[in-house]
N, C-alpha and C positions, 0 to 999 in steps of 0.2 A: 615770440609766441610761446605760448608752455603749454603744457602737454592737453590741459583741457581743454585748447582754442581748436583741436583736432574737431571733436565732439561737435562742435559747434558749425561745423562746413554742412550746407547742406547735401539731405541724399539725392545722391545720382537720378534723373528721371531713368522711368521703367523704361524695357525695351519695348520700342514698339510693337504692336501686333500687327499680326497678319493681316489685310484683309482677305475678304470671300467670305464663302463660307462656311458655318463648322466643318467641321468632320464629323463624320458619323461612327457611332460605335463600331469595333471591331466585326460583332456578328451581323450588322446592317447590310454590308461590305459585300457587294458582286462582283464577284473574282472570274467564275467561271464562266465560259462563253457555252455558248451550243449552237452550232451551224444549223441551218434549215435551209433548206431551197426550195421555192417556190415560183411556179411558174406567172408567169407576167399577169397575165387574169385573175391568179390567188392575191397574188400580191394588192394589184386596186381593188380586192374585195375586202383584205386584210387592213390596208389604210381606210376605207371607207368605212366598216365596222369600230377603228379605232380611233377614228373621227368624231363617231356620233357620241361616243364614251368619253370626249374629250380627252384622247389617250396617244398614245405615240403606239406604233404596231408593236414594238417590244414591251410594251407594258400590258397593251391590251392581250399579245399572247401569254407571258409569264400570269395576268388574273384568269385565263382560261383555262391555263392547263393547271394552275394549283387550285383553283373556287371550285369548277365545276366535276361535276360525276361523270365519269367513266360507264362504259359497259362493262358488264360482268366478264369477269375471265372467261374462255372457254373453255367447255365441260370435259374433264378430261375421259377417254375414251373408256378406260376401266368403269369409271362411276353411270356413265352410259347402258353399259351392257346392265351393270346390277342395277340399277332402274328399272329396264326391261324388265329381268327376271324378277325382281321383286313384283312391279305391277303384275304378272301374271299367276305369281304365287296367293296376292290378294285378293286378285279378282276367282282364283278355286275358293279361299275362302269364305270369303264373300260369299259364293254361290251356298258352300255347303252351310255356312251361317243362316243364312236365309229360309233353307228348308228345313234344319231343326226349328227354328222359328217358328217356323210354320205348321209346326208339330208332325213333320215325314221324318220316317227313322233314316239316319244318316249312317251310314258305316264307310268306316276312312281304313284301310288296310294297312298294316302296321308299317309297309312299306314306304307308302305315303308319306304317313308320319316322320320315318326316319330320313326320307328324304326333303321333307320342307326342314326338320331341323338341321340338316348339313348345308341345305342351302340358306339358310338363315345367318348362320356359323360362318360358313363363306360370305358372303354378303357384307357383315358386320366387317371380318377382316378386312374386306376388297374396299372396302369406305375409307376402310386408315392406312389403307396399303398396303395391306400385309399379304401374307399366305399367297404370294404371286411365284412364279417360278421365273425364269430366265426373259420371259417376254412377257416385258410390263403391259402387254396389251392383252393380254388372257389370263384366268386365273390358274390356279396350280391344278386344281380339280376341278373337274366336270362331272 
């Protein structure tokens, strides 16, 4: 044989493949669990919901809780109160709007004035958080 008769051998067959099937990308990939419990009535209400979906109850709950809306968070208590006080501050202006309006002489005492703009001032802050003092549930001034 000489050296070119090498060349001439054929190539090896490929390795076999696997079967099944593929694998899915890396970020496809459901790794992590989440336990739920549910009581036996939830449960055949949950298979029967995920029945009519043509679904298995883990699919049908992971499209419920990623597709659909939520309620809104709950209001937090600060923004509450300045609601309050804000509606009450509108509805004076309001009123006093109304009778300049209406062409009655209106006088607003200078007191007034300086107290809607500190409560305004407050308000603004108490929206973003701010100007609170040690209990986040009341503001710094009153």
């Amino acid at each position: 044989m000489s050296p070119d008769d090498s060349s001439l051998q054929p190539d090896p067959p490929p390795p076999k493949r696997r079967g099944g099937r593929p694998r899915s990308l890396a970020a496809d990939l459901r790794t992590a669990t989440i336990g739920v419990r549910v009581s036996a009535a939830e449960y055949d209400l949950l298979r029967a919901k995920a029945e009519v979906m043509a679904m298995t109850p883990a699919q049908w709950l992971r499209e419920a809780a990623l597709t659909r809306r939520l309620p809104a968070p709950p209001v937090a208590a600060i923004n509450r109160e300045q609601y309050a006080e804000l509606g009450r501050l509108a509805a004076n202006l309001n009123q006093l709007t109304r009778l300049a309006n209406e062409g009655q002489r209106v006088t607003i005492a200078t007191e007034l004035l300086g107290r809607l703009s500190s409560e305004v001032g407050r308000l603004r802050l108490g929206l973003l958080g701010a100007g609170l003092d040690g209990d986040t549930d009341r503001p710094a001034s009153k």
